[in-house]
C-alpha positions in Angstrom: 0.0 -14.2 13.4 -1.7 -11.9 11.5 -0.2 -10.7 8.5 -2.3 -9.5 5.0 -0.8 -8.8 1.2 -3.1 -6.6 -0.9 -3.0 -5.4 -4.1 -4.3 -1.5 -4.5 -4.7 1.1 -6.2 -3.6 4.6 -3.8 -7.2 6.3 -4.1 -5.9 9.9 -1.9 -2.5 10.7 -1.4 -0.9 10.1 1.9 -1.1 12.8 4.7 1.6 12.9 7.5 1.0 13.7 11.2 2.8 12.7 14.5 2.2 11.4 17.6 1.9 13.8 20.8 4.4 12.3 23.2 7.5 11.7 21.2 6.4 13.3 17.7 6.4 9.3 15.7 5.8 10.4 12.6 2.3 8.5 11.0 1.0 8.7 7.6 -2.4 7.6 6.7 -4.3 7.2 3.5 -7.1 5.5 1.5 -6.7 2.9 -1.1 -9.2 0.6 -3.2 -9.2 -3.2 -4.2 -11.4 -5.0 -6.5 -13.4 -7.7 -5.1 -13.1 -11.4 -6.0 -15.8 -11.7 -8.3 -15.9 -9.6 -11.4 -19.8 -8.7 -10.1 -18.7 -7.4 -6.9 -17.9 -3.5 -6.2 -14.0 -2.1 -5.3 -13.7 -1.5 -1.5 -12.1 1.4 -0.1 -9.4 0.3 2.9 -7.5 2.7 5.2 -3.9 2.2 5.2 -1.2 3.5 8.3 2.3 3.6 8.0 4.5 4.4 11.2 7.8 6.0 11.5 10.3 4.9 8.8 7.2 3.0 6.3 5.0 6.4 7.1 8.3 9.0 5.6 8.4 6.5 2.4 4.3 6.4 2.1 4.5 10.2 1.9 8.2 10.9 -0.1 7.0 8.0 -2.9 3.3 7.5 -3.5 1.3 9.0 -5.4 -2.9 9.2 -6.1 -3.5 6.6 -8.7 -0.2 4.7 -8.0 -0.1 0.5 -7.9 1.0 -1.4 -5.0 1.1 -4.2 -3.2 0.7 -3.7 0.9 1.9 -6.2 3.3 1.0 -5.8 7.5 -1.9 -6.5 9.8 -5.4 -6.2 9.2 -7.5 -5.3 12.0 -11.0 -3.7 12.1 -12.1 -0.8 13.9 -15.7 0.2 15.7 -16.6 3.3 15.0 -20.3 5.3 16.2 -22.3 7.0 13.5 -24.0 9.8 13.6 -27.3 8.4 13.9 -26.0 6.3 16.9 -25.6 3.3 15.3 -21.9 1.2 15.0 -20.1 0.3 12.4 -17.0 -1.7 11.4 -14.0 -0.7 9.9 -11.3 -2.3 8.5 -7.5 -0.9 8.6 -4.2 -2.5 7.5 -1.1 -1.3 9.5 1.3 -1.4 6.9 4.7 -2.9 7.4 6.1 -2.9 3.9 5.2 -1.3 0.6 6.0 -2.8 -3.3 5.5 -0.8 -6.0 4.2 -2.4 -8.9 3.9 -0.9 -12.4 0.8 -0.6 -14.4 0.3 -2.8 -17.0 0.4 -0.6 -19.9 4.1 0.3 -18.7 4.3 -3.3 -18.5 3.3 -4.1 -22.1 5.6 -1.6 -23.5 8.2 -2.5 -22.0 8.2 -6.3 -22.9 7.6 -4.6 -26.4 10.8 -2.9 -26.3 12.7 -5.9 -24.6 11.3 -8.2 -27.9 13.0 -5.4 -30.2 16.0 -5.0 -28.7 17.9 -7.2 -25.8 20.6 -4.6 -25.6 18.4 -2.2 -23.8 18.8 -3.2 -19.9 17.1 -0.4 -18.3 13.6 -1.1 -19.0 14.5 -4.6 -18.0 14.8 -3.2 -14.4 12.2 -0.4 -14.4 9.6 -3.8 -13.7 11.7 -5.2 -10.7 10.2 -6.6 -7.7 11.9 -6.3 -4.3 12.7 -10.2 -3.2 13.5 -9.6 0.5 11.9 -11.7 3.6 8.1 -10.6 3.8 8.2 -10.2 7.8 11.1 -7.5 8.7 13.2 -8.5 11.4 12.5 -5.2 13.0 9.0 -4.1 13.6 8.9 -0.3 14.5 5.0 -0.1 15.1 4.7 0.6 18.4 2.3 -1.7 19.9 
């Protein structure tokens, strides 16, 4: 089984379109990773999100936003101009976390040392605990 988790930053905002037969709505859009070693360059990697995970790519990211991607990685052949190919890599995305920077972070465990009355920056950082494979997938293929 196939089945990635990335870290990313969003690097363009998502863009909506849909499908021609039965109008599946798709949302596509570009994010970057840094490599493993400190030495070696971000790489850009094209994320798509179908039907429901597409309408929350486009209603809750943003350009510059944190997250953490899970779904498949496949790559792509594509023709350049000059003839030659060339491979891409896409992740079809079945779930999306949110994950705040860590400057947010920092304050808030600041604020948390300060004062343990204050619960709502306590859940500002939460993560979403719920199974990493959905039970239903609605990609269509």
């Amino acid at each position: 089984m196939n089945h990635c988790l990335i870290q990313a930053v969003i690097n363009s905002a998502p863009q909506m379109r849909y499908t021609k037969e039965n109008q599946t709505p798709i949302a596509e859009m570009i994010v970057n990773f840094k490599g493993l070693r400190s030495e070696d360059p971000t790489r850009d990697l094209k994320i798509i999100g179908w039907g429901n995970i597409a309408q929350e790519m486009v209603d809750e990211l943003k350009e510059g936003q944190n997250i953490v991607i899970e779904g498949r990685l496949k790559m792509n052949s594509v023709t350049r101009k000059d003839g030659t190919k060339e491979k891409q890599p896409e992740l079809t995305a079945s779930k999306i976390h949110q994950i705040s920077p860590v400057d947010v972070m920092k304050s808030d465990q600041k604020e948390n040392n300060e004062s343990f009355e204050n619960k709502e920056t306590a859940q500002k950082s939460s993560w979403d605990s719920s199974p990493l494979v959905p039970e239903v997938d609605e990609i269509p293929f």
